[in-house]
DRENDO-1510 file (C-alpha; in Angstrom, 1 decimal, always signed):
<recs>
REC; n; res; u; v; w
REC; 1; UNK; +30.9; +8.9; +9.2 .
REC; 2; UNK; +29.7; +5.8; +7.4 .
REC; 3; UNK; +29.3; +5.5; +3.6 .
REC; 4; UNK; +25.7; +4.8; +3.6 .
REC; 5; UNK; +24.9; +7.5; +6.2 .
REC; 6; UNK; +26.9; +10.0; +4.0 .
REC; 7; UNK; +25.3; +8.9; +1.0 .
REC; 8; UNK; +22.2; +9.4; +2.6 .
REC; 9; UNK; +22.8; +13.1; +3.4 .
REC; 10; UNK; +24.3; +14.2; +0.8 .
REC; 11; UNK; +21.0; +12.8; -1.1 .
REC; 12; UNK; +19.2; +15.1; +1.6 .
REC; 13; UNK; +21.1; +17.9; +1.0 .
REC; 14; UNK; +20.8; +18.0; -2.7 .
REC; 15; UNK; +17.0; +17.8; -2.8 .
REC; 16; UNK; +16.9; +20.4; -0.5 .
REC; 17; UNK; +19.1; +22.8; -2.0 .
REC; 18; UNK; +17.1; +22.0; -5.6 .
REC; 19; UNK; +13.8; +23.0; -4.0 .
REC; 20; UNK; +14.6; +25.8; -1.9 .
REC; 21; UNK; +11.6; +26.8; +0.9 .
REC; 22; UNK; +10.7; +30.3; +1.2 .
REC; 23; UNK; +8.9; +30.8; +4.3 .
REC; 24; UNK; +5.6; +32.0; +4.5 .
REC; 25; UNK; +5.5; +35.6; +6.2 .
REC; 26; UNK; +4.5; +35.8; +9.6 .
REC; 27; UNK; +1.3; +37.8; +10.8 .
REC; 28; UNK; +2.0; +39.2; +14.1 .
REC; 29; UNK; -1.1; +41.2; +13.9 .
REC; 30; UNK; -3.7; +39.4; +16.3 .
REC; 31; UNK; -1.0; +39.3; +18.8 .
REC; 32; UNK; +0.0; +43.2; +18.3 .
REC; 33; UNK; -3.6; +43.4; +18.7 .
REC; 34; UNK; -3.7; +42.8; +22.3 .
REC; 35; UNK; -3.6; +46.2; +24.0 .
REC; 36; UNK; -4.5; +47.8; +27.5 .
REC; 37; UNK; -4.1; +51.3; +28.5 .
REC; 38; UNK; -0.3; +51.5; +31.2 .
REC; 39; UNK; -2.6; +52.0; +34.0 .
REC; 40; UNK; -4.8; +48.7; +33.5 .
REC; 41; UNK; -1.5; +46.5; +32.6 .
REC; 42; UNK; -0.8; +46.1; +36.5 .
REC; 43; UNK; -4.6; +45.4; +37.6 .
REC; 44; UNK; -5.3; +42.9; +35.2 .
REC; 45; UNK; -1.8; +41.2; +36.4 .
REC; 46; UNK; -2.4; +41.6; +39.5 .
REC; 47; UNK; -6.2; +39.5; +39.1 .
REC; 48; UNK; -5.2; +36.7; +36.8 .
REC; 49; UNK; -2.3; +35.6; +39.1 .
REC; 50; UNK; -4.5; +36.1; +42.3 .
REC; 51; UNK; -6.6; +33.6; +40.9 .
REC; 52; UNK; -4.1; +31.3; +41.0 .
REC; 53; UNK; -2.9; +31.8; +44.4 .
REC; 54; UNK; -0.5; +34.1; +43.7 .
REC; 55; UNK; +0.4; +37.1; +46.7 .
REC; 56; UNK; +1.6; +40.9; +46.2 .
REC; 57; UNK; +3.1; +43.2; +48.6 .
REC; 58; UNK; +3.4; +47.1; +47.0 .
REC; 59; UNK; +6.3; +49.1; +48.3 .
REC; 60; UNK; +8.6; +51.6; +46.7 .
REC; 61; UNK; +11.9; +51.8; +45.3 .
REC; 62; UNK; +13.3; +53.1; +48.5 .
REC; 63; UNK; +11.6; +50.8; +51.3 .
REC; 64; UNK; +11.2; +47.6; +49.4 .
REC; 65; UNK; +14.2; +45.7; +51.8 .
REC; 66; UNK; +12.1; +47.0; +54.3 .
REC; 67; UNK; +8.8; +45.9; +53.3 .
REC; 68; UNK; +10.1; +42.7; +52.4 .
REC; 69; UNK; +11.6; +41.8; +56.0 .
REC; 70; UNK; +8.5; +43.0; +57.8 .
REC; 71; UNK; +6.5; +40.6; +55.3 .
REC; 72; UNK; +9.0; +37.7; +55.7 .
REC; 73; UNK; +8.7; +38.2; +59.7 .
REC; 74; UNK; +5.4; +38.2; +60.1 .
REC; 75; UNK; +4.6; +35.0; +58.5 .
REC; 76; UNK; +7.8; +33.0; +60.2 .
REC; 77; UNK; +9.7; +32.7; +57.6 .
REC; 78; UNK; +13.3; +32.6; +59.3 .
REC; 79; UNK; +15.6; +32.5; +56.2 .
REC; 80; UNK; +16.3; +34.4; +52.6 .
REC; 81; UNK; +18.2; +33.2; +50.4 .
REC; 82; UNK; +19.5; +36.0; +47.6 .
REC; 83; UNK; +22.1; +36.5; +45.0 .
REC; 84; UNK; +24.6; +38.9; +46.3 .
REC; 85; UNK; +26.5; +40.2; +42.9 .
REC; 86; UNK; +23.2; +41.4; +41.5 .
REC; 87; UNK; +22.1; +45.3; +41.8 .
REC; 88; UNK; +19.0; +44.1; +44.2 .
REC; 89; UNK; +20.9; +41.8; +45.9 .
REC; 90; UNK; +23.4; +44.8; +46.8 .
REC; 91; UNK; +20.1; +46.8; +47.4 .
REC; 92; UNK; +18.7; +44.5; +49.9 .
REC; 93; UNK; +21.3; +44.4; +52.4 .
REC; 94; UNK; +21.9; +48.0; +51.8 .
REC; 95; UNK; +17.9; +48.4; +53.0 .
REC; 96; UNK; +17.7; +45.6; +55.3 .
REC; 97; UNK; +17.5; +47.4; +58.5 .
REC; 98; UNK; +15.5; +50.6; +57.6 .
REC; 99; UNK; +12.3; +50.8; +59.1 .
REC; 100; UNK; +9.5; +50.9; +57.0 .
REC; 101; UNK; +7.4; +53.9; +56.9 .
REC; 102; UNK; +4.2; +52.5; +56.6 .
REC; 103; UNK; +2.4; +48.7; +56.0 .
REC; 104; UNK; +2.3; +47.7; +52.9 .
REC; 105; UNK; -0.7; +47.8; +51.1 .
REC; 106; UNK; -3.2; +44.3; +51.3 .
REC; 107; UNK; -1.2; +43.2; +54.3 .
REC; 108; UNK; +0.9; +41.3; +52.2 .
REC; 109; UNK; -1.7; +39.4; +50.5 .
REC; 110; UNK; -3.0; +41.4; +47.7 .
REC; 111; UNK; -6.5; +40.9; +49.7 .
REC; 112; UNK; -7.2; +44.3; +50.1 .
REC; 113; UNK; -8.3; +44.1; +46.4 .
REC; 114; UNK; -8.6; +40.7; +45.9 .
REC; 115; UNK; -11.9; +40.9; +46.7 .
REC; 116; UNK; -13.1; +42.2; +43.5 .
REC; 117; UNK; -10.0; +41.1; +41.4 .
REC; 118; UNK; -10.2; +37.2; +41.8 .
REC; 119; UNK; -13.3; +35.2; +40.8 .
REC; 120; UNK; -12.5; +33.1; +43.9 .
REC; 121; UNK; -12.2; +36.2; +46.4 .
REC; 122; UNK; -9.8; +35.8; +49.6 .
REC; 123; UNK; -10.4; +32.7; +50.5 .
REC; 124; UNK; -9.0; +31.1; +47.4 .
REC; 125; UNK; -5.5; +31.8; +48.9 .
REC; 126; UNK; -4.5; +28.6; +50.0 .
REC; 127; UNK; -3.6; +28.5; +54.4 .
REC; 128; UNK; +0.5; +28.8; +54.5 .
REC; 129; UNK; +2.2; +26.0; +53.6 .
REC; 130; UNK; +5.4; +26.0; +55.7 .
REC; 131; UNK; +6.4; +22.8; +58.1 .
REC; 132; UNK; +5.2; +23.9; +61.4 .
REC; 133; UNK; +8.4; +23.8; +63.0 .
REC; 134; UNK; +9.2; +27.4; +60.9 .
REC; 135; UNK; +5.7; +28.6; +61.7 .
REC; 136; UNK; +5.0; +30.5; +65.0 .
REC; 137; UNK; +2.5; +28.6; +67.1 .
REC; 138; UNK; +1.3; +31.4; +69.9 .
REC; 139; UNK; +0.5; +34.1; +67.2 .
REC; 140; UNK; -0.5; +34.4; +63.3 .
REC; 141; UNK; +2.4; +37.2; +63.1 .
REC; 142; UNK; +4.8; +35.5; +64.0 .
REC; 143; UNK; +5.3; +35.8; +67.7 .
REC; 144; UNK; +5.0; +39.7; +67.5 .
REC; 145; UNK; +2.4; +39.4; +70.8 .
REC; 146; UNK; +1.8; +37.4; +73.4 .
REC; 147; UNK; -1.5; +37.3; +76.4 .
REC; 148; UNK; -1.1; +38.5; +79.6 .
REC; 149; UNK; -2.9; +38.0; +82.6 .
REC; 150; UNK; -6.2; +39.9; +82.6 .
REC; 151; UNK; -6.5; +39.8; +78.6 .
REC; 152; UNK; -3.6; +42.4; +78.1 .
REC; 153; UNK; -1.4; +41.7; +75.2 .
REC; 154; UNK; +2.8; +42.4; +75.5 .
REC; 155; UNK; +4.7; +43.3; +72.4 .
REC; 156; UNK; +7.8; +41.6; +71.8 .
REC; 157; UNK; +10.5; +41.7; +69.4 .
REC; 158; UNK; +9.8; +39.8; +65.8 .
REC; 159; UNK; +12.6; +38.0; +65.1 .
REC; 160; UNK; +14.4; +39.4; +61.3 .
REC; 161; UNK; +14.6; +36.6; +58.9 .
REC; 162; UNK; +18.6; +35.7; +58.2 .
REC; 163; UNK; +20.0; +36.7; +54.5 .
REC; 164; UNK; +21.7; +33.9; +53.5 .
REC; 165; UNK; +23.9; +34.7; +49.6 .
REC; 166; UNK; +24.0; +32.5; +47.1 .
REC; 167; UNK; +27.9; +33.1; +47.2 .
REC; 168; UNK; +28.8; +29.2; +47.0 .
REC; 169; UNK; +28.8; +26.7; +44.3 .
REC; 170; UNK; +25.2; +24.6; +44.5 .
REC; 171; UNK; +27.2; +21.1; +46.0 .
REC; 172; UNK; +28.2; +23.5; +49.3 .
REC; 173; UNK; +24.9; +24.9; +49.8 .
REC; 174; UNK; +22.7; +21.8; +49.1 .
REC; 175; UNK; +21.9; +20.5; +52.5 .
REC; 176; UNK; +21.2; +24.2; +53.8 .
REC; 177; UNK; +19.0; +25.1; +50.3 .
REC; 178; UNK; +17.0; +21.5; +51.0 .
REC; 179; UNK; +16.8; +21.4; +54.7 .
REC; 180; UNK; +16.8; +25.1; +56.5 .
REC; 181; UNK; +16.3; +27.8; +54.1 .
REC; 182; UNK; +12.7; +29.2; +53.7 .
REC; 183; UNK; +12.3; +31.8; +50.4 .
REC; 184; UNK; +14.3; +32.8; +47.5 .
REC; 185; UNK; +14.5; +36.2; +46.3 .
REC; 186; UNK; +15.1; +36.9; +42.4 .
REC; 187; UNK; +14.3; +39.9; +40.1 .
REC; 188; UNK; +11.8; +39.5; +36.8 .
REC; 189; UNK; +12.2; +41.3; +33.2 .
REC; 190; UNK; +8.8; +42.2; +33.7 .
REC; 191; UNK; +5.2; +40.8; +33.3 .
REC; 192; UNK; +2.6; +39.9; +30.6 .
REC; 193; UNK; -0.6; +41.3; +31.0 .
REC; 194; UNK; -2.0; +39.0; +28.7 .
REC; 195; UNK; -1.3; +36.0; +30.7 .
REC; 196; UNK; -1.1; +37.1; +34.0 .
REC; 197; UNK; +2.6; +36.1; +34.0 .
REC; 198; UNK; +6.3; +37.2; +35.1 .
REC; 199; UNK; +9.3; +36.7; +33.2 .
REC; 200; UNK; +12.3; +35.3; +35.0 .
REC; 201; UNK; +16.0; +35.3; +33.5 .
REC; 202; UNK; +18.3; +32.8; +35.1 .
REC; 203; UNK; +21.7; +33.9; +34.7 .
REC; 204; UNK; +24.9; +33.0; +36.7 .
REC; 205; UNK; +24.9; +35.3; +39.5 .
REC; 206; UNK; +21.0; +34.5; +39.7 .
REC; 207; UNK; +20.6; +31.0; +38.8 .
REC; 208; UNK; +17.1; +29.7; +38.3 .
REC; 209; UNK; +17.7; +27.7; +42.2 .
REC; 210; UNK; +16.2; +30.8; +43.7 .
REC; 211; UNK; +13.0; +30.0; +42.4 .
REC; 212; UNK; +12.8; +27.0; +42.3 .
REC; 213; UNK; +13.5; +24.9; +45.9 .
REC; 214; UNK; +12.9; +27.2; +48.5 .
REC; 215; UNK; +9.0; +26.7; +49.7 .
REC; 216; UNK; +8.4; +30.9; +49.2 .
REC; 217; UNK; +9.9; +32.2; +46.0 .
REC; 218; UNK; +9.7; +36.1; +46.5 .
REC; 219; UNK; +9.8; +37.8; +42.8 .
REC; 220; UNK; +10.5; +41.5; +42.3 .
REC; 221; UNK; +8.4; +43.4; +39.7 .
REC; 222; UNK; +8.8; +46.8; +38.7 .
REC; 223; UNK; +6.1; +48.9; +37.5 .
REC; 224; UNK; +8.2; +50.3; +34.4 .
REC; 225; UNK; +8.5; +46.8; +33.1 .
REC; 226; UNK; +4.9; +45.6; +32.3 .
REC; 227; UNK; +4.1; +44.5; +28.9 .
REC; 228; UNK; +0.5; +43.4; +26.6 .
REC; 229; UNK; +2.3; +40.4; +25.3 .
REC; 230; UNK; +5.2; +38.1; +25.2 .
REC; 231; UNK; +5.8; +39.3; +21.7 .
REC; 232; UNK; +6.2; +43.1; +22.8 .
REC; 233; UNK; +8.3; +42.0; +25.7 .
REC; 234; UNK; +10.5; +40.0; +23.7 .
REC; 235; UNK; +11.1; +42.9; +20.9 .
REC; 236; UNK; +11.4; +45.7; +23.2 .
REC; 237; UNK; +14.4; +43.6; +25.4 .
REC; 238; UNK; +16.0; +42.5; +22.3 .
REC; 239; UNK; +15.7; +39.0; +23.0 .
REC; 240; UNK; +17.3; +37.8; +19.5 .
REC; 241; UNK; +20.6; +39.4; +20.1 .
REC; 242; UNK; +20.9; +37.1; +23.6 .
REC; 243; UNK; +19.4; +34.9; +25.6 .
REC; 244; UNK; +20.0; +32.8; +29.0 .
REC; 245; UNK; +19.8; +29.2; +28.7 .
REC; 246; UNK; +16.1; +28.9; +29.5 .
REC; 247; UNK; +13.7; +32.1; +30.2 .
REC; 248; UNK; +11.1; +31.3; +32.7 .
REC; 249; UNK; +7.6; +32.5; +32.8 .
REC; 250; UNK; +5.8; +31.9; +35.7 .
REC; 251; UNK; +1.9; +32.7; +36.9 .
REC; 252; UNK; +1.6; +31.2; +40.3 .
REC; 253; UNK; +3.2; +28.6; +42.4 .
REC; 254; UNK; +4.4; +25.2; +42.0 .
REC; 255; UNK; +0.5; +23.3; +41.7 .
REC; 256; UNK; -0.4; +19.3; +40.5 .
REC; 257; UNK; -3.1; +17.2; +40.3 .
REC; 258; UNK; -1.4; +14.1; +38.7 .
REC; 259; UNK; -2.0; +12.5; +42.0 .
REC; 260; UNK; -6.1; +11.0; +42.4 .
REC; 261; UNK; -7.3; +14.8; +40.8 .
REC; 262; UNK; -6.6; +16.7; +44.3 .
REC; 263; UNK; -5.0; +19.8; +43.6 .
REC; 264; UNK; -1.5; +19.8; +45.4 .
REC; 265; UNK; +0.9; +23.1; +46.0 .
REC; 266; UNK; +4.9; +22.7; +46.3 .
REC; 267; UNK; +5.5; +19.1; +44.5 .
REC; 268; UNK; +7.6; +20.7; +41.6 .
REC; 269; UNK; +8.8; +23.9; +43.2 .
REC; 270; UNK; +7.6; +27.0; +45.7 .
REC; 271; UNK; +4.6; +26.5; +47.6 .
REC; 272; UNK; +3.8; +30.1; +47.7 .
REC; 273; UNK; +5.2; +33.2; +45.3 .
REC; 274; UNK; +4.6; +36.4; +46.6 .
REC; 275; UNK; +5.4; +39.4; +43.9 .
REC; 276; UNK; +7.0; +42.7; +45.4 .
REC; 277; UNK; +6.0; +45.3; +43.4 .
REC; 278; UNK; +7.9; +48.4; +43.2 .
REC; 279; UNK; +6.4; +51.8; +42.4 .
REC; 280; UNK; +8.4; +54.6; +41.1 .
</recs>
């Protein structure tokens, strides 16, 4: 360290330490304000990220895999990436292959309550935005029917999206993760109902790539982790004992309008986010 650099601080250092700050206490109390009743947290969630485009699928603890790979079929999609050592990871292979016992609720849209939850109503969701060559051309499910002479329709076999892990360091997986794979799948600490958004928490095994590249980022959200506000969420996790590297907290998909004021989904991330939400 230079002289006049150390002369300088040590000038800094005595000032400050002669005229201590004490500072000023914090009033949390508009913030611990914000309150809903538990079963108007999900609702409100639900409407404020609708509005921005953002999808739900319901399904339960025990069909979710299932629910999820009907969904994932029926719009094309041909590939999932997930991380593997996690517990949903594990729980989605381990469900894979069961068959669902009923649709999901909204048909995979949320639009079966849209209606009345989203200033904009249905037709705010924007048309899907995957390259055609992953979309099915001869049906809007995917391929699951076809005509046949004399207006009859055959059923045929919907193909099952391929789980691809995130088992590989990011250099190996690059060209797949930019060039083939379709959605991500990661898990959430919860939501704010204040904001309308989900908290994501990067860590190794389920690095913030998930979410990020693929053009569908699917997001799990359990019903027993729903907050009022980031404050609440924040204390009741015990974020000052740890934290990732960043925390993520997301309301819809990727959107811009840098570019002449037209609104543009996908530059800076997913395209779509769908949120899974599982009930008890």
């Amino acid at each position: 360290m230079s002289d006049a650099r150390n002369s300088i601080l040590t000038k800094l250092r005595a000032t400050r330490d002669a005229h201590p700050l004490t500072p000023p206490a914090s009033d949390f109390a508009p913030i611990e304000a914000k309150q809903w009743a538990a079963e108007e947290r999900l609702p409100r969630i639900r409407r404020l990220m609708e509005a921005v485009h953002t999808e739900f699928l319901d399904a339960t603890e025990a069909d979710w895999p299932a629910v999820l790979r009907e969904f994932l079929a029926r719009e094309g999609v041909e590939s999932l990436l997930y991380a593997p050592a996690t517990e949903a990871g594990k729980r989605l292979v381990e469900g894979w292959n069961a068959v669902s016992p009923s649709p999901p609720r909204g048909e995979g849209r949320g639009e079966g309550d849209a209606s009345h939850d989203s200033p904009e109503g249905p037709a705010a969701h924007p048309p899907n935005p995957l390259p055609a060559f992953q979309r099915s051309c001869a049906s809007p499910v995917g391929n699951a029917s076809k005509a046949r002479v004399g207006g009859e329709r055959e059923s045929t076999p919907t193909p099952t999206p391929t789980l691809i892990p995130y088992d590989r360091p990011l250099e190996d997986l690059k060209p797949q993760l930019f060039e083939s794979i379709d959605a991500g799948l990661t898990t959430t600490r919860g939501a704010i109902a204040e904001t309308g958004s989900l908290i994501l928490w990067p860590t190794a095994d389920e690095p913030r790539t998930l979410s990020l590249i693929p053009h569908i980022h699917i997001a799990l959200l359990r019903t027993d982790a729903l907050y009022d506000t980031f404050l609440q969420a924040m204390r009741e996790q015990g974020w000052a004992q740890a934290m990732p590297t960043n925390v993520l907290l997301v309301s819809g998909p990727s959107k811009t309008a840098d570019i002449e004021q037209t609104l543009a989904y996908g530059v800076h991330g997913p395209k779509r986010l769908v949120v899974l939400v599982v009930h008890p």
